[in-house]
C-alpha positions in Angstrom: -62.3 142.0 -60.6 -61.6 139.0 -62.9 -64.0 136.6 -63.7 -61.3 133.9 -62.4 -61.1 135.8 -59.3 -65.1 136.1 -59.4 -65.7 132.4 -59.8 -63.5 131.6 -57.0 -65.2 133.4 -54.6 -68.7 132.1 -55.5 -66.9 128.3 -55.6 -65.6 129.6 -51.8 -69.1 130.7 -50.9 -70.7 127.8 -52.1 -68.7 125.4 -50.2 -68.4 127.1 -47.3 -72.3 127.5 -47.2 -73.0 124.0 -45.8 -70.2 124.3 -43.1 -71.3 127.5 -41.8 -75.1 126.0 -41.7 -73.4 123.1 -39.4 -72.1 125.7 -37.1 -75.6 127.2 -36.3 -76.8 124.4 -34.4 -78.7 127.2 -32.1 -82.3 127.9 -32.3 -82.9 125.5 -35.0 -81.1 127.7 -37.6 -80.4 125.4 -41.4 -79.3 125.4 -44.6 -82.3 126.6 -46.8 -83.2 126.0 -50.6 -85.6 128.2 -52.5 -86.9 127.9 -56.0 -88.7 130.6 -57.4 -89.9 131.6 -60.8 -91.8 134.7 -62.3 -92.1 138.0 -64.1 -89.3 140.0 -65.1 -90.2 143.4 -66.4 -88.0 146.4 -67.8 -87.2 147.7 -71.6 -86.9 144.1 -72.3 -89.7 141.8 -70.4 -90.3 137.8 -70.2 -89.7 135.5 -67.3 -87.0 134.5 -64.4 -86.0 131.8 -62.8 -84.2 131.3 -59.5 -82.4 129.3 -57.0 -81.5 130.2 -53.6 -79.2 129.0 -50.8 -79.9 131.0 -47.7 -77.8 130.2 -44.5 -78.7 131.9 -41.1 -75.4 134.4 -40.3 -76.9 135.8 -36.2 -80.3 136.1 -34.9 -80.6 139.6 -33.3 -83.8 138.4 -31.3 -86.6 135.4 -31.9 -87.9 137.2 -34.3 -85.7 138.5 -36.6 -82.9 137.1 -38.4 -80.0 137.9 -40.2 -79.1 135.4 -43.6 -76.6 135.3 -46.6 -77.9 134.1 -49.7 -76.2 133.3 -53.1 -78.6 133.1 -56.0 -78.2 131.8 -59.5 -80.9 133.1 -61.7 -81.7 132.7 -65.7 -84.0 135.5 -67.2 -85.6 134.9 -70.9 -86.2 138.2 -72.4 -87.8 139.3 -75.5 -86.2 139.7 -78.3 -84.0 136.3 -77.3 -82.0 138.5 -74.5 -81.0 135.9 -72.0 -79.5 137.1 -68.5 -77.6 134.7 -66.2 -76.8 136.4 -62.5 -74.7 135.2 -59.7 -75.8 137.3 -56.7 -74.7 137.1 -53.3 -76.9 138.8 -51.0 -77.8 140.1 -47.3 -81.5 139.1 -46.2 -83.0 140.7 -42.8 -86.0 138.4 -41.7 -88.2 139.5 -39.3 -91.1 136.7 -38.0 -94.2 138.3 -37.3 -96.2 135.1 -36.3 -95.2 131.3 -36.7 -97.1 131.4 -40.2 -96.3 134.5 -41.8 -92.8 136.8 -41.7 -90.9 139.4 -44.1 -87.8 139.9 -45.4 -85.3 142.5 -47.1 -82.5 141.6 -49.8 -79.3 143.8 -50.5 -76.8 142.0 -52.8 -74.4 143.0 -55.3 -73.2 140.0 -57.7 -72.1 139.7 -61.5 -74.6 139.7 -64.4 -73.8 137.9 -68.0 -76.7 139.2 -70.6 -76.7 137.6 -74.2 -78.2 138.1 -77.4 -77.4 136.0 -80.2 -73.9 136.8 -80.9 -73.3 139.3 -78.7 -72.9 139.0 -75.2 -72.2 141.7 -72.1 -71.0 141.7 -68.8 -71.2 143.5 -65.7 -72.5 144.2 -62.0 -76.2 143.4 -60.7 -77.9 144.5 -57.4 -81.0 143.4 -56.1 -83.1 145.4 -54.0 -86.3 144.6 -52.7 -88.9 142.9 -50.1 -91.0 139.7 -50.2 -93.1 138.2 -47.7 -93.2 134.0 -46.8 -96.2 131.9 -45.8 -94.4 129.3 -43.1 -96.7 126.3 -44.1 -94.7 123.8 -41.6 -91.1 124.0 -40.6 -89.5 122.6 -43.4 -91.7 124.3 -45.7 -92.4 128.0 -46.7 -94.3 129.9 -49.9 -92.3 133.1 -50.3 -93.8 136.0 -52.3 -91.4 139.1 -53.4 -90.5 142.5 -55.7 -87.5 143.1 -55.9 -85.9 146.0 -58.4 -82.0 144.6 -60.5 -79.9 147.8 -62.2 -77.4 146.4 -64.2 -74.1 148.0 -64.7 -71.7 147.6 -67.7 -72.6 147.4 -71.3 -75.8 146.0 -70.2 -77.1 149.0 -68.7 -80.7 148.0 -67.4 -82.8 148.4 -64.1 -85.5 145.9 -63.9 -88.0 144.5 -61.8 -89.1 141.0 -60.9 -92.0 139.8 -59.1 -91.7 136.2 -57.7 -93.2 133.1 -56.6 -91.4 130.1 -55.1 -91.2 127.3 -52.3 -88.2 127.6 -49.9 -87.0 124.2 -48.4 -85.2 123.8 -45.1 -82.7 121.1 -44.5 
């Protein structure tokens, strides 16, 4: 795929997202903003940073919850490796009580690692579970581990564990 053909459909996604966060009007499903920020550890480790959008997709029951997500994280390695990702993902909520639930992510998005001069390309995934604190409705804590292999000339799997506040609108 092209990266002209790659930033169109993130531009799609993105401006679709609010549209199809209108259209759940049901069950008090909204448009959700999470920022998180952590550890990132692998052959290279140091920090990441990351923004969410998360809109609700169906609700299988009252409890759990199907989401698409679209994250835009910035990783500062050592040895001044930098990764920026563009990740589009599937997240599977399930509520287990009004305060405290679970979730899954499965996505697959494009990764841009850099190192002075040099700078790769490729594929990301990101794998993993987290858990949220729901401290009212508009507010939640989430908590999560989540593994990232690279593919392309940056050729990587990495780990992250993160921290964040997740904002509904």
């Amino acid at each position: 795929m092209t990266s002209r053909s790659f930033t169109g459909l993130v531009l799609a996604a993105v401006l679709l997202a609010p549209a199809a966060a209108t259209a759940q009007t049901s069950g008090g499903n909204t448009f959700s903003l999470g920022i998180l920020g952590g550890a990132e550890f692998g052959e290279f480790s140091g920090f990441q940073l990351r923004a969410d959008g998360e809109v609700p997709i169906v609700r299988a029951n009252p409890r759990l919850q199907v989401s698409g997500v679209l994250s835009l994280s910035y990783a500062g390695l050592e040895d001044d490796l930098s990764v920026l990702e563009i990740l589009p993902a599937a997240r599977l909520t399930y509520t287990a009580s009004p305060q405290f639930g679970v979730y899954g992510d499965l996505g697959l998005g494009f990764a841009r690692a850099a190192q002075g001069d040099n700078s790769d390309t490729g594929a990301t995934m990101r794998i993993g579970a987290g858990a949220f604190y729901q401290m009212n409705r508009q507010v939640a804590f989430p908590f999560e581990l989540m593994i990232h292999p690279h593919f392309g000339d940056y050729n990587e799997t990495t780990a992250t564990l993160m921290f964040g506040a997740k904002f509904r609108f």
